[in-house]
Backbone as a ProteinNet text record, in pm:
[ID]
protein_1_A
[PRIMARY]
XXXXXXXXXXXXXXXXXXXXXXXXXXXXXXXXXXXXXXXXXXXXXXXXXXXXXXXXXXXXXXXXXXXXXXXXXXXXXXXXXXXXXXXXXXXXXXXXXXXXXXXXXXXXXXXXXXXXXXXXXXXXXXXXXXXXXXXXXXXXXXXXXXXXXXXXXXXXXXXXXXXXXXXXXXXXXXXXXXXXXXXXXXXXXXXXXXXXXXXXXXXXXXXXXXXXXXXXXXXXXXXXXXXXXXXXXXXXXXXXXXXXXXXXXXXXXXXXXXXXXXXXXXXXXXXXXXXXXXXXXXXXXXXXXXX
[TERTIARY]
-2117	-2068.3	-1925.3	-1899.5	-1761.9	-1695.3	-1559.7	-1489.8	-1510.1	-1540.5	-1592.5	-1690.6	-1809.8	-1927.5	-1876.6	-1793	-1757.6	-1693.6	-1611.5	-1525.5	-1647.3	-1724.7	-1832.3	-1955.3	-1959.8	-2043.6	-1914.4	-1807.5	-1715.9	-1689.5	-1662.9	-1716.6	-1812.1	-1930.3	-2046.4	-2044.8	-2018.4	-2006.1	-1914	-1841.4	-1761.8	-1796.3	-1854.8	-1888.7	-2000.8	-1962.3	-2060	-2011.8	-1901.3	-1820.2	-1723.2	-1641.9	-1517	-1485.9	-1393.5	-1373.2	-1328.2	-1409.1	-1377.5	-1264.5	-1159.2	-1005.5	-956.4	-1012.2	-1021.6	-1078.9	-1204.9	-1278.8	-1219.4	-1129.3	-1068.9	-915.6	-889.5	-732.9	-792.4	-884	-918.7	-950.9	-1040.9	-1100.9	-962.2	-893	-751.6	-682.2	-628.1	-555.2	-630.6	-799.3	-851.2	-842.7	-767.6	-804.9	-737	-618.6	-495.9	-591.9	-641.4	-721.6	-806.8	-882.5	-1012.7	-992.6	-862.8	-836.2	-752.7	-732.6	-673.9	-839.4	-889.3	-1006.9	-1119.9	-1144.7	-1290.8	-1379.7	-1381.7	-1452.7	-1497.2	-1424.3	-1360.2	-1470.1	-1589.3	-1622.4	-1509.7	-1557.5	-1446.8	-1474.2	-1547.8	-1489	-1444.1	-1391.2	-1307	-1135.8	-1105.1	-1002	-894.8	-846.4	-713.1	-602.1	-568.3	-491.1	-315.3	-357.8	-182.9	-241.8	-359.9	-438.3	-360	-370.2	-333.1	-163.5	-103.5	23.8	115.3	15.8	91.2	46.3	-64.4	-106.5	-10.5	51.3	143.3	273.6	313.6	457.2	467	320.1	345.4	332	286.4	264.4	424.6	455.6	595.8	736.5	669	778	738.1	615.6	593.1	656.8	667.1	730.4	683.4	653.9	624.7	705.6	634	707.4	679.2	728.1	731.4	656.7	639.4	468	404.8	362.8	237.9	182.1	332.1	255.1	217.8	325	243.4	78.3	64.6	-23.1	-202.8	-172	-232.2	-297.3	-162.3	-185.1	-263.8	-206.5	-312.9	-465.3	-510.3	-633.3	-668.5	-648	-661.9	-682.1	-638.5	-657.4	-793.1	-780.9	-902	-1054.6	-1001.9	-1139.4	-1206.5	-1142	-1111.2	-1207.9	-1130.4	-1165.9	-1319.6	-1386.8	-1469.5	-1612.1	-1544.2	-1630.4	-1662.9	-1572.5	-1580	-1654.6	-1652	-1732	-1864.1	-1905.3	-2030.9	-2136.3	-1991.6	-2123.9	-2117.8	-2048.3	-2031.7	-1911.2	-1850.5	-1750.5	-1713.3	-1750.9	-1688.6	-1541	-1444.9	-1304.6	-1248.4	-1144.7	-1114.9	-906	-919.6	-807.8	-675.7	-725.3	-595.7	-574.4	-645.3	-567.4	-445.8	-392.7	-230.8	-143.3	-225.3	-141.2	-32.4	72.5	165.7	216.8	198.7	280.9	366.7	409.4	566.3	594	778.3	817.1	806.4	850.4	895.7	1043.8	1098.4	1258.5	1280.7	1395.6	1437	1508.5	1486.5	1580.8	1480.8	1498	1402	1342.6	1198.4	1117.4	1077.5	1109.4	1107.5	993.6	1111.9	1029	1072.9	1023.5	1007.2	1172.2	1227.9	1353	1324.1	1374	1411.2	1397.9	1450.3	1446.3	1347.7	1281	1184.4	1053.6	1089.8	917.6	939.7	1049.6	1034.9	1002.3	1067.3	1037.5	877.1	794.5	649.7	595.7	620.8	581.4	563.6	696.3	714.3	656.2	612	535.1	392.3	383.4	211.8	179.3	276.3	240.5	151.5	120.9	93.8	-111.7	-107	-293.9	-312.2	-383	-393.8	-456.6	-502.8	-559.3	-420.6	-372.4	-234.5	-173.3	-110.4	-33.5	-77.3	-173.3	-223.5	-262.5	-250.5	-247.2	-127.4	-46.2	147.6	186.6	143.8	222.3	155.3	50.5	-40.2	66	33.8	85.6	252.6	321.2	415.2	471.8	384.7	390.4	307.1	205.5	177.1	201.6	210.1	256.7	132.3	-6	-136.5	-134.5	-225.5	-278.1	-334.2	-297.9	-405.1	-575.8	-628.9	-735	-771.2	-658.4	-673.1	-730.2	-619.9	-615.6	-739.5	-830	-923.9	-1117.1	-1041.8	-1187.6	-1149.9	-1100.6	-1067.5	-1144.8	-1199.4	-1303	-1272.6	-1298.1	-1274.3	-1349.5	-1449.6	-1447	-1372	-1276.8	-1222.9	-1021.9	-1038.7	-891.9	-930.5	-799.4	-806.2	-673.5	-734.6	-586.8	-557.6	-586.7	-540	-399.6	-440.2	-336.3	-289.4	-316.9	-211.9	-245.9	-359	-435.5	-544.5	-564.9	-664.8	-677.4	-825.6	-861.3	-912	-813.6	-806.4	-905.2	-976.8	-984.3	-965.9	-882.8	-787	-794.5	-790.8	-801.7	-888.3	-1046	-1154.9	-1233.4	-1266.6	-1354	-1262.3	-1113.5	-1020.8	-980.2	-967.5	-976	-821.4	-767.3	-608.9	-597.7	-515.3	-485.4	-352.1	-334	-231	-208.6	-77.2	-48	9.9	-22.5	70.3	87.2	228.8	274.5	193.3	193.2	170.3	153	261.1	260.2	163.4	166.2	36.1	-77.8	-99.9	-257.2	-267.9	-173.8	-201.5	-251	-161.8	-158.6	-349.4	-372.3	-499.6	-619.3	-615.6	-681.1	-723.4	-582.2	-593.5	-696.5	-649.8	-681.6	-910.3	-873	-1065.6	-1143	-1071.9	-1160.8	-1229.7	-1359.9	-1448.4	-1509.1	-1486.1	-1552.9	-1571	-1671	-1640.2	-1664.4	-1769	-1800	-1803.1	-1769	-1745.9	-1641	-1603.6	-1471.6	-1349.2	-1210.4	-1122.5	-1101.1	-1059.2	-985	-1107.8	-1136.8	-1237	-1207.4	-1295.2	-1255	-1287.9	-1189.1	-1280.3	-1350.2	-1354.6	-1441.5	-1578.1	-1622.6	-1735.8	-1769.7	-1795.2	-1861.7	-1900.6	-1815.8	-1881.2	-1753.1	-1770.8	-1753.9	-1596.9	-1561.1	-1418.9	-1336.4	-1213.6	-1066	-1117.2	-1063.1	-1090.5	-916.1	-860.1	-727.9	-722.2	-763.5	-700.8	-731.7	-775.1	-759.4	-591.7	-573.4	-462.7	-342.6	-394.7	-265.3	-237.2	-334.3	-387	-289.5	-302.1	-298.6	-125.4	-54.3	55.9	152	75	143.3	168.9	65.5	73.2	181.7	193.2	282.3	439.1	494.5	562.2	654.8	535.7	566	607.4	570.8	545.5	693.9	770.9	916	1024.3	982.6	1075.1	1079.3	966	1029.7	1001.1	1077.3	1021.4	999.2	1037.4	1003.9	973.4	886.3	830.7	746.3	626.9	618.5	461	421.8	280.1	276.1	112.2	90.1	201.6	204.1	261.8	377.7	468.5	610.4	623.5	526.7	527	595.7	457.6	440.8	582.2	655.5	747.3	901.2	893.6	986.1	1023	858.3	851.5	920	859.9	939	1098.3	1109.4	1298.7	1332.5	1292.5	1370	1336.8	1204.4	1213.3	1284.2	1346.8	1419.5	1572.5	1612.5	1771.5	1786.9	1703	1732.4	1715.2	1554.2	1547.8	1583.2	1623.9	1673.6	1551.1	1457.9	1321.5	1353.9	1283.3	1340.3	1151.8	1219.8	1079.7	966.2	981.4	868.5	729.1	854.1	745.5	705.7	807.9	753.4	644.3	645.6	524.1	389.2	394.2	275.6	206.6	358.5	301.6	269.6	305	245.8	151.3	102.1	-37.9	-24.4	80.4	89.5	48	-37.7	-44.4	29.5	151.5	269.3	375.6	521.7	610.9	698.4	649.9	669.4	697.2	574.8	550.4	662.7	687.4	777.7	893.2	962.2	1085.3	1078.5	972.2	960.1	988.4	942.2	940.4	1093.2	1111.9	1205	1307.2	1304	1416.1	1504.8	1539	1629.1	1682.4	1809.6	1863.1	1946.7	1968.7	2084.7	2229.4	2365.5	2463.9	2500.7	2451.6	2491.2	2449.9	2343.6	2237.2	2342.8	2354.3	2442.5	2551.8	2642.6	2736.8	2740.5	2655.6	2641.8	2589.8	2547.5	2488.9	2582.2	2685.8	2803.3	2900	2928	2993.4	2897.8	2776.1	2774.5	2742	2745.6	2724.1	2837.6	2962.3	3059	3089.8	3190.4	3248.5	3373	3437.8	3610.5	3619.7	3704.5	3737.3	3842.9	3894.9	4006.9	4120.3	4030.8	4134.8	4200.4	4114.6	4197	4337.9	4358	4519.6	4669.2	4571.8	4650.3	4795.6	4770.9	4935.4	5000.5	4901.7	4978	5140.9
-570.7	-595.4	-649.3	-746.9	-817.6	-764.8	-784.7	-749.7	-769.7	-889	-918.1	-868.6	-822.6	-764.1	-613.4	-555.7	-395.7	-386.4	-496	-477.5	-490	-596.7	-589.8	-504.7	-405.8	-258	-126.1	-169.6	-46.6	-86.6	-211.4	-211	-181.6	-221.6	-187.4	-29.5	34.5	185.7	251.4	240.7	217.4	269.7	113.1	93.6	165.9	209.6	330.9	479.5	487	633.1	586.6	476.4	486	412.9	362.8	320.8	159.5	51.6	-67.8	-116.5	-34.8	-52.3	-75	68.5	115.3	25.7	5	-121.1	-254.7	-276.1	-392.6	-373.6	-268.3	-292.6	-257.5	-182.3	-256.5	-371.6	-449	-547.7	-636.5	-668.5	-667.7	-718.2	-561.6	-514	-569.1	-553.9	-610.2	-770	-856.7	-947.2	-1042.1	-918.6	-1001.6	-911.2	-837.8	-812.3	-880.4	-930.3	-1007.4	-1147.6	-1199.3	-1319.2	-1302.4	-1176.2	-1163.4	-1156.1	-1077.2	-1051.4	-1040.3	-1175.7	-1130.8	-1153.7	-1237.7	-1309.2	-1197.3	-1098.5	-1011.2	-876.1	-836	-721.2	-620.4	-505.2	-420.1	-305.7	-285.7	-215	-287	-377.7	-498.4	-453.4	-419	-418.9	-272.8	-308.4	-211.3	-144.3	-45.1	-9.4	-92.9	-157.8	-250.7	-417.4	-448.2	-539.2	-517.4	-382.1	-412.1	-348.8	-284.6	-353.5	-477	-535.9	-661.9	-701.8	-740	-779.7	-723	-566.1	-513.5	-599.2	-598.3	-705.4	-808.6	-905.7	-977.3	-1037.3	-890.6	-882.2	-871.4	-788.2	-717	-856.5	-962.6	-1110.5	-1193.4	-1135.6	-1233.9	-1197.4	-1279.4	-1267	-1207	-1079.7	-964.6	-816.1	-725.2	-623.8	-548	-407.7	-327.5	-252.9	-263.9	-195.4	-261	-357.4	-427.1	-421.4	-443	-404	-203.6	-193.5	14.9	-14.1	-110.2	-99.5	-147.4	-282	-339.4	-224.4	-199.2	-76.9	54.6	92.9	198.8	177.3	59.3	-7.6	-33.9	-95.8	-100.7	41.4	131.4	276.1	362.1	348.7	383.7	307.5	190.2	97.6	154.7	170.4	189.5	349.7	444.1	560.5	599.7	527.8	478.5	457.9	339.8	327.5	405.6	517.8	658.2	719.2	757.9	841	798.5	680.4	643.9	570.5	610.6	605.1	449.2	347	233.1	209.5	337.8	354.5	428.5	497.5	587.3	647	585	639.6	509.4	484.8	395.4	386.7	234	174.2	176.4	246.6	240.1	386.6	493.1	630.8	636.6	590	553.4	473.5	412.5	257.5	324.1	389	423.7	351.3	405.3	375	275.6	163.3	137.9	251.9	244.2	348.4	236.2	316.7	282.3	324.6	205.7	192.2	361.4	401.3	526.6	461.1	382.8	308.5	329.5	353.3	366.8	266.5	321.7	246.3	131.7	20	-126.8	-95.7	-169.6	-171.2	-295.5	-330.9	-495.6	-432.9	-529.8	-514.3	-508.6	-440.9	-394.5	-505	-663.2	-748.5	-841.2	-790.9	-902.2	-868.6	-730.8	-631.5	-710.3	-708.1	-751.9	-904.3	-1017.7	-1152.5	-1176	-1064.6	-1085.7	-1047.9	-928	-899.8	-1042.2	-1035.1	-1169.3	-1269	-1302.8	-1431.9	-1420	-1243.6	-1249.9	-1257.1	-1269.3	-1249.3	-1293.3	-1455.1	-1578.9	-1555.4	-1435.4	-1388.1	-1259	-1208.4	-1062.9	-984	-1011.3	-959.9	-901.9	-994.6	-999.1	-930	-931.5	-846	-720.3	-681.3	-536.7	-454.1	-579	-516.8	-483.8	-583.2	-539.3	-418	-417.1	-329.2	-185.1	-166	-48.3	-16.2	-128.2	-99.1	-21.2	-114.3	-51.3	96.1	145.6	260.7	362.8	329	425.6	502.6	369.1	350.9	409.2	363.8	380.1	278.5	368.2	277.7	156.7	33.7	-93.2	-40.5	68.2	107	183.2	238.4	315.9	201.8	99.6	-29.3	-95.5	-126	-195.6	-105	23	74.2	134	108	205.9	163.7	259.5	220.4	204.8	150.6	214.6	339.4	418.7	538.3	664.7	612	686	662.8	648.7	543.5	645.5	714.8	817.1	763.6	686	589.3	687.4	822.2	889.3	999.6	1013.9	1108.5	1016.6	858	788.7	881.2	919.6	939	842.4	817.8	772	854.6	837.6	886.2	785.7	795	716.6	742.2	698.1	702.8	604.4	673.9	670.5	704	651.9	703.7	749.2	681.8	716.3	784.5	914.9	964.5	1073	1065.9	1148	1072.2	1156.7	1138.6	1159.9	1137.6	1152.9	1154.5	1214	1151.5	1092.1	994.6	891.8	859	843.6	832.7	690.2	694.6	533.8	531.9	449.2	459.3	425.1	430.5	350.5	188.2	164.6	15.5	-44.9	20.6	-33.8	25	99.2	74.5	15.6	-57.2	-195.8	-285.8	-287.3	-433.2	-445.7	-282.2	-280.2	-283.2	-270.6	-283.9	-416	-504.5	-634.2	-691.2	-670.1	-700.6	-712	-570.1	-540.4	-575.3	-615.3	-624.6	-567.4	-559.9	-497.9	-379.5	-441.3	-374.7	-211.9	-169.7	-26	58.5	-11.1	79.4	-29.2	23	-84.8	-115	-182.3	-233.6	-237	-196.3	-246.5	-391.3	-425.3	-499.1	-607.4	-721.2	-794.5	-906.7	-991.3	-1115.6	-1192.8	-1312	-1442	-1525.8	-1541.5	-1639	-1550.3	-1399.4	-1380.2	-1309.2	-1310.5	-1255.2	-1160.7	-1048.7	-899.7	-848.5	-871.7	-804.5	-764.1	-655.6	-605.3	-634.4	-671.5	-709.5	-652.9	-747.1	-685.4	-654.5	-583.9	-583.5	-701.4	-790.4	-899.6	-1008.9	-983.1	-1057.5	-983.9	-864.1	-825.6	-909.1	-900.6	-984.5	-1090.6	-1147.8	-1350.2	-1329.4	-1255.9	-1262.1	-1225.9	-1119.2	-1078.3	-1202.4	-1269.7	-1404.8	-1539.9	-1499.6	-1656.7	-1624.2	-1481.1	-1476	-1480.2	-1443.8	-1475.6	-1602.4	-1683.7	-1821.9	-1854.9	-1855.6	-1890.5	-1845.5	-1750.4	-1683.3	-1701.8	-1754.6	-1726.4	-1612.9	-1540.5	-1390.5	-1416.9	-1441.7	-1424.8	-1292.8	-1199.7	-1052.5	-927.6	-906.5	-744.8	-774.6	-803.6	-794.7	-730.6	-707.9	-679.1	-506.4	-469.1	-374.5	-277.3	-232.3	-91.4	-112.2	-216.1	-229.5	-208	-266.7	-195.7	-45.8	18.8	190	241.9	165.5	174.9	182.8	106.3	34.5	170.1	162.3	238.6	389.8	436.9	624.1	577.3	473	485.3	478.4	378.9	369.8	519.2	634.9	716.7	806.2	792	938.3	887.9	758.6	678.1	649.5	584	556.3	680.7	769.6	835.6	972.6	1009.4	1140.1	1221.3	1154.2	1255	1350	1408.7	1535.8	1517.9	1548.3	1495.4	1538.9	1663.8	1725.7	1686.4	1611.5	1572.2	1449	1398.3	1230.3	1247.7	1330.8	1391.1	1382.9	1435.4	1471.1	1360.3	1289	1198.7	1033.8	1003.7	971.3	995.7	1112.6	1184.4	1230.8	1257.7	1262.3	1450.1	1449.6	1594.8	1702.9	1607.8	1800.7	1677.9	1752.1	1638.3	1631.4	1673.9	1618.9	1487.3	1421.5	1273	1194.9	1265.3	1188.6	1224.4	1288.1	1355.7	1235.5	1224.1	1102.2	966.9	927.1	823	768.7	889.9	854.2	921.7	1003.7	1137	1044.6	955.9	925.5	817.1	791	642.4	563.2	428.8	367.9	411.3	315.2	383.6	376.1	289.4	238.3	323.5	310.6	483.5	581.1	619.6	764.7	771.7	608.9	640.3	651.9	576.6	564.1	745.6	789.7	946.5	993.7	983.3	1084	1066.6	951	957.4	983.4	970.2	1063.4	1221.7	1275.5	1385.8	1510.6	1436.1	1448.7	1620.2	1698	1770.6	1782.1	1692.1	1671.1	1563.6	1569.6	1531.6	1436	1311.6	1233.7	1332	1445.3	1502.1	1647	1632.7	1740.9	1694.9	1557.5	1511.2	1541.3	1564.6	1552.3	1626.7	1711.2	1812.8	1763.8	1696.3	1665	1600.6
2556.7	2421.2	2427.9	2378.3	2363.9	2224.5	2213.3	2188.8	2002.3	1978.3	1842.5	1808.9	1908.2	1844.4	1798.3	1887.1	1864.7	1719.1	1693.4	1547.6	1451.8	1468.7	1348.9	1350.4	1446.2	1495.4	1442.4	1420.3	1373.6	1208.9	1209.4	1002.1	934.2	1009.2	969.3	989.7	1043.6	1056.5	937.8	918.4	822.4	659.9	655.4	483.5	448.5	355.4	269.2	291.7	397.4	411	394.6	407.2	417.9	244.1	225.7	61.4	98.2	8.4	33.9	70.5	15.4	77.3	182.8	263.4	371.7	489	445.4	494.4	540.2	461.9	402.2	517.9	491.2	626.8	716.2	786.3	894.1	992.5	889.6	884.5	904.1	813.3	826.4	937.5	1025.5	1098.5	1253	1232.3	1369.5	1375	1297.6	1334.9	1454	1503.8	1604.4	1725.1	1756.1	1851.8	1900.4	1757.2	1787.3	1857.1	1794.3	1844.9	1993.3	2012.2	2178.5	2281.8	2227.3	2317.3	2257.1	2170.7	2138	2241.5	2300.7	2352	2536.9	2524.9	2624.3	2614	2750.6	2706.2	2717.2	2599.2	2564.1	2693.1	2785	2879.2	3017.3	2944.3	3075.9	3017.3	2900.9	2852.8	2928.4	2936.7	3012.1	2906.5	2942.3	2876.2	2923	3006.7	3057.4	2963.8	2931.2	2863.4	2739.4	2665.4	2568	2531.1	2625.5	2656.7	2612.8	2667.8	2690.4	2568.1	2484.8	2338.9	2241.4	2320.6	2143.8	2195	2299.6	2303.3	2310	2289	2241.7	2070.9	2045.9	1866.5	1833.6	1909.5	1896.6	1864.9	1912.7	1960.8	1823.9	1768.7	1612.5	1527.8	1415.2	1283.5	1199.8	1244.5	1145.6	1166.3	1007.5	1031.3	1089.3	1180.4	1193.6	1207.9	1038.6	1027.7	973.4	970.7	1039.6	1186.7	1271.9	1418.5	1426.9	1347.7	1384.6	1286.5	1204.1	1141.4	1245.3	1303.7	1414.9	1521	1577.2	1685	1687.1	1524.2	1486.3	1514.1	1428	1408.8	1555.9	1651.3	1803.9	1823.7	1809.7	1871.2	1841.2	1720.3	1603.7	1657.6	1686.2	1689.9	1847.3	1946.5	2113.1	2075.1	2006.8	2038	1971	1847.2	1761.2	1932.4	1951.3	2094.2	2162.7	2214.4	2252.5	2216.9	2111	2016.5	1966.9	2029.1	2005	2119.7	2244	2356.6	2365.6	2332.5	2405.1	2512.8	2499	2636.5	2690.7	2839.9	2879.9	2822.8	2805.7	2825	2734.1	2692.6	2575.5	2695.5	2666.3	2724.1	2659.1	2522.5	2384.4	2445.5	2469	2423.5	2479.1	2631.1	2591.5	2549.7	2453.1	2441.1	2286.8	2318.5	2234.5	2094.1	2033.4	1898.7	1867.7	1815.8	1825	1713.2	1748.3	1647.5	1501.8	1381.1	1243.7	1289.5	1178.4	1133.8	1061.6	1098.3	1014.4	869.4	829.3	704.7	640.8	495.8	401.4	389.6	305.1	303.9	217.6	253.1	166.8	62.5	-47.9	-176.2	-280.9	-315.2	-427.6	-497.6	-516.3	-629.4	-747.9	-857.3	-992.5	-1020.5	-1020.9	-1037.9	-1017.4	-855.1	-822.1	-947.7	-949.7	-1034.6	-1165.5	-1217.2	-1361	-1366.2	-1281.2	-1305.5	-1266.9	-1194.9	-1167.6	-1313.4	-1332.3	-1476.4	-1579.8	-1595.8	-1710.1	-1675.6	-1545.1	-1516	-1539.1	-1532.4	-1528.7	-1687.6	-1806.1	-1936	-2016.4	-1944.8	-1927.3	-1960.7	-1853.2	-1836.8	-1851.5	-1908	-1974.3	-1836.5	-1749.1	-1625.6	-1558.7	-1507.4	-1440.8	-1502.8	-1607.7	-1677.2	-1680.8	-1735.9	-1724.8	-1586.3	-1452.4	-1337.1	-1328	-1347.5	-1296.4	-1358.8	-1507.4	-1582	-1513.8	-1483.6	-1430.5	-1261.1	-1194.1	-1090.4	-1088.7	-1226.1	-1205.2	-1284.5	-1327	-1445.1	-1366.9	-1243.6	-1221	-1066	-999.7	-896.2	-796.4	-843.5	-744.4	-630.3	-563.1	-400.8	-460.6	-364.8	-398.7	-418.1	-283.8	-333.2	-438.5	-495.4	-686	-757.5	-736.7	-841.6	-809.4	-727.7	-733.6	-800.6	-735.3	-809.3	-904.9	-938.1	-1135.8	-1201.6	-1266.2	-1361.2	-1510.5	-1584.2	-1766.1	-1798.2	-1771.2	-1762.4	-1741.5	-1620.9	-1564.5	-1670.3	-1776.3	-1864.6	-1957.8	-1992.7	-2094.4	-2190.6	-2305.5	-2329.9	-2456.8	-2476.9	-2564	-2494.5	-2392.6	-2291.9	-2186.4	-2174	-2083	-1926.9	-1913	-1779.4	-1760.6	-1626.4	-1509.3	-1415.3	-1378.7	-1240.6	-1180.3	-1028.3	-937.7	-852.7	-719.1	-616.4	-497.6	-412.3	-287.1	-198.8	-72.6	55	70.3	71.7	69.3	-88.2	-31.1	-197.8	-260.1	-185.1	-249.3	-392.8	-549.1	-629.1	-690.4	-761.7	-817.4	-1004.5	-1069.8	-1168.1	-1144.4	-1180.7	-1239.7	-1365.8	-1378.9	-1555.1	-1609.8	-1747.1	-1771.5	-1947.7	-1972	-2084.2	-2173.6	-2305.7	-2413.9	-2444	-2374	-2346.7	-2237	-2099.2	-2043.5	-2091.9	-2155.3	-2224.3	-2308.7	-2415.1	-2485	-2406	-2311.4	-2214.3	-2148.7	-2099.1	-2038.7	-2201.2	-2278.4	-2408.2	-2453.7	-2446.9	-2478.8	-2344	-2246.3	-2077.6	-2119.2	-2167	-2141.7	-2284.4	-2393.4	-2506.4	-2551	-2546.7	-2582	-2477.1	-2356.5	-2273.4	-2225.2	-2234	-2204.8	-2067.5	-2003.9	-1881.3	-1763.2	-1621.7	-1554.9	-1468	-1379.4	-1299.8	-1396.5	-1394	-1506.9	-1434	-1297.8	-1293.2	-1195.6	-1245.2	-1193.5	-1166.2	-1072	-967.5	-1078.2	-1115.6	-1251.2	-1151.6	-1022.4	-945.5	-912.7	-925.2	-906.3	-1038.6	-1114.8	-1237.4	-1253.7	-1282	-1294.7	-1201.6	-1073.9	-983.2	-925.4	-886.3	-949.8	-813.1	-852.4	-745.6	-651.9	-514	-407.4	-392.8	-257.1	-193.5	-167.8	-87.5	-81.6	-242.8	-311	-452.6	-484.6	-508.1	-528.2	-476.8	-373	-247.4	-296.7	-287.7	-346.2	-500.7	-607.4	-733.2	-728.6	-682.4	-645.8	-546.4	-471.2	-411.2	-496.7	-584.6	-678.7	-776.7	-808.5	-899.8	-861.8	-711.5	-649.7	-612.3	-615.5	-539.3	-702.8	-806.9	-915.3	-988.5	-966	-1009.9	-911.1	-765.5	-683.1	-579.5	-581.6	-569.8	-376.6	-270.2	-140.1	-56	-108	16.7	-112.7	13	-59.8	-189.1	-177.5	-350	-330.4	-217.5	-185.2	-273.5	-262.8	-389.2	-380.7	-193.9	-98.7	-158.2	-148.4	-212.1	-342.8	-384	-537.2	-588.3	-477.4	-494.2	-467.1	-364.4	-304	-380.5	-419.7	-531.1	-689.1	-721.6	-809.6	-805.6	-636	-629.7	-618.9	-566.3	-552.7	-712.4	-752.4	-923.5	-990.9	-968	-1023.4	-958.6	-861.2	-792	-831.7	-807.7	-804.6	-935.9	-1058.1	-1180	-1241.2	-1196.2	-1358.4	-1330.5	-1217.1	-1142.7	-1118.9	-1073.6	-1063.2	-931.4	-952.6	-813.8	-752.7	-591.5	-513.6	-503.7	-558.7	-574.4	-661.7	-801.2	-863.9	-837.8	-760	-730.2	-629.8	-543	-468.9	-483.5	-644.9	-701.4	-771.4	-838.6	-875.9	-824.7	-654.2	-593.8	-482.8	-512.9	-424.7	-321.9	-284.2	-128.7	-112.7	-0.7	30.4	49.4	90.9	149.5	101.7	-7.3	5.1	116.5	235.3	356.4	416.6	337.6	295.1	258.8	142.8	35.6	91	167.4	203.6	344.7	447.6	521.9	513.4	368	289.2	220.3	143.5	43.1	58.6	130	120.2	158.8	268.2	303.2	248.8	202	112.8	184	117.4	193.7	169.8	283.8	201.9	53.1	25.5	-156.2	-207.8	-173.8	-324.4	-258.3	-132.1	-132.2	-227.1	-215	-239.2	-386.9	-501.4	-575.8	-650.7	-560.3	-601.6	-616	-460.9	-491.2	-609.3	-688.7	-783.9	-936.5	-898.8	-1059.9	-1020	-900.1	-852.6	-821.4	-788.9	-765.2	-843.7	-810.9	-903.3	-888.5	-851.8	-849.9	-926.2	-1085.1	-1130.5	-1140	-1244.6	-1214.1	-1267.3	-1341.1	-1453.7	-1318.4	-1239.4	-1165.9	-1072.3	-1123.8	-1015.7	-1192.5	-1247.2	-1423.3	-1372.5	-1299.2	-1304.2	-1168	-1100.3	-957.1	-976.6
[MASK]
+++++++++++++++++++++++++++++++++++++++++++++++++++++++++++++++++++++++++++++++++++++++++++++++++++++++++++++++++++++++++++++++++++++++++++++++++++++++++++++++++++++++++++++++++++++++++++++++++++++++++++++++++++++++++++++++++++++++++++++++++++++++++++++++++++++++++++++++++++++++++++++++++++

């Protein structure tokens, strides 16, 4: 078995347990493998084989994590083989990690979010995705299987599902459920957010991507604008603008232990510090008054 047959023997394994999302960054993530060694049976592959594939992922013009993202997916796919008896022993189990940056975690600008907004005003789809994305701050895989069933536009709840058949509520203003109202018309049961090139049939992640790039190129906007930055974007403005404390940003971006979020977000740049310490401060200008 070569190297391309194993990726399309591990998707196919996949779909129907895992969540189209899910499906979808894999599918993804294998494709700098496939093009290193498809053609390669996978118990010819070495663990110094793929070595050399992460440094030279490591020398492209990408981020960070994209290559921790790659690598993962290489590991996953290797040990998959393992576990199903097409390989003795798997050539990834030491093929190490790269690290992640300790700098917080990139997120779309205050600025970039709003000129996408205003550009998407234009199409009621778009708009009611941005405004959702940015009010609620769900996984791309929330945003693609949401249902209108699952839209409670009297209490400004949704139920999501994420990260497989794990389920969430997520919340959203007044204003994005106009936006999603106008968005669905009449419609009541069903995909909310759907492809206009296949009929019926609801956003994929990469439609997101596609739909989030056009609106980009379309305002100017060049870095960060993908869904993750979104989500991203969104917990900093609620912890740095609206003083949310992490616990609840925790909750209200899903994360299991705010372990997560303390990983994620806990840490700021110097500006946000410094910017904290002066509305945080408790030494006054008025305490030099008698000096």
């Amino acid at each position: 078995m070569n190297t391309t047959e194993g990726i399309a023997l591990f998707l196919t394994a996949l779909r129907g347990v895992k969540s189209p999302a899910t499906v979808e960054w894999y599918e993804n993530r294998l494709v700098e493998l496939s093009k290193a060694f498809g053609a390669c049976p996978v118990d010819s592959i070495t663990t110094d084989d793929l070595r050399a594939w992460r440094s030279t992922q490591s020398q492209r013009a990408i981020s960070a994590w994209t290559l921790h993202g790659n690598v993962r997916a290489a590991k996953r796919f290797f040990k998959w083989l393992v576990e199903e008896g097409h390989l003795q022993s798997s050539g990834a189990a030491r093929l190490e990690l790269p690290h992640l940056p300790m700098d917080p975690a990139p997120g779309i600008a205050k600025s970039d979010m709003q000129k996408m907004i205003r550009a998407a005003a234009d199409n009621l789809r778009d708009y009611a995705l941005c405004k959702f994305l940015a009010d609620s701050a769900a996984r791309v895989g929330g945003l693609v299987s949401l249902r209108i069933e699952n839209l409670d536009f009297e209490t400004g709840r949704a139920t999501v599902r994420e990260k497989g058949s794990k389920s969430r509520t997520v919340y959203f203003s007044r204003s994005t459920g106009l936006a999603l109202l106008r968005y669905l018309g009449g419609r009541k049961h069903g995909p909310v957010f759907l492809d206009v090139r296949q009929r019926g049939e609801p956003l994929t992640v990469s439609g997101v991507y596609q739909l989030l790039q056009r609106l980009a190129r379309r305002c100017g906007v060049e870095h960060k604008f993908n869904p993750h930055a979104w989500r991203h974007g969104v917990a900093r403005r609620w912890l740095q603008e609206r003083g949310a404390n992490l616990g609840v940003v925790s909750q209200l971006l899903g994360h299991a232990d705010v372990g997560v979020t303390v990983k994620f977000y806990g840490t700021f740049a110097d500006e946000d510090l410094r910017r904290a310490h002066q509305k945080y401060t408790i030494v006054s200008d008025d305490d030099d008054a008698g000096a």
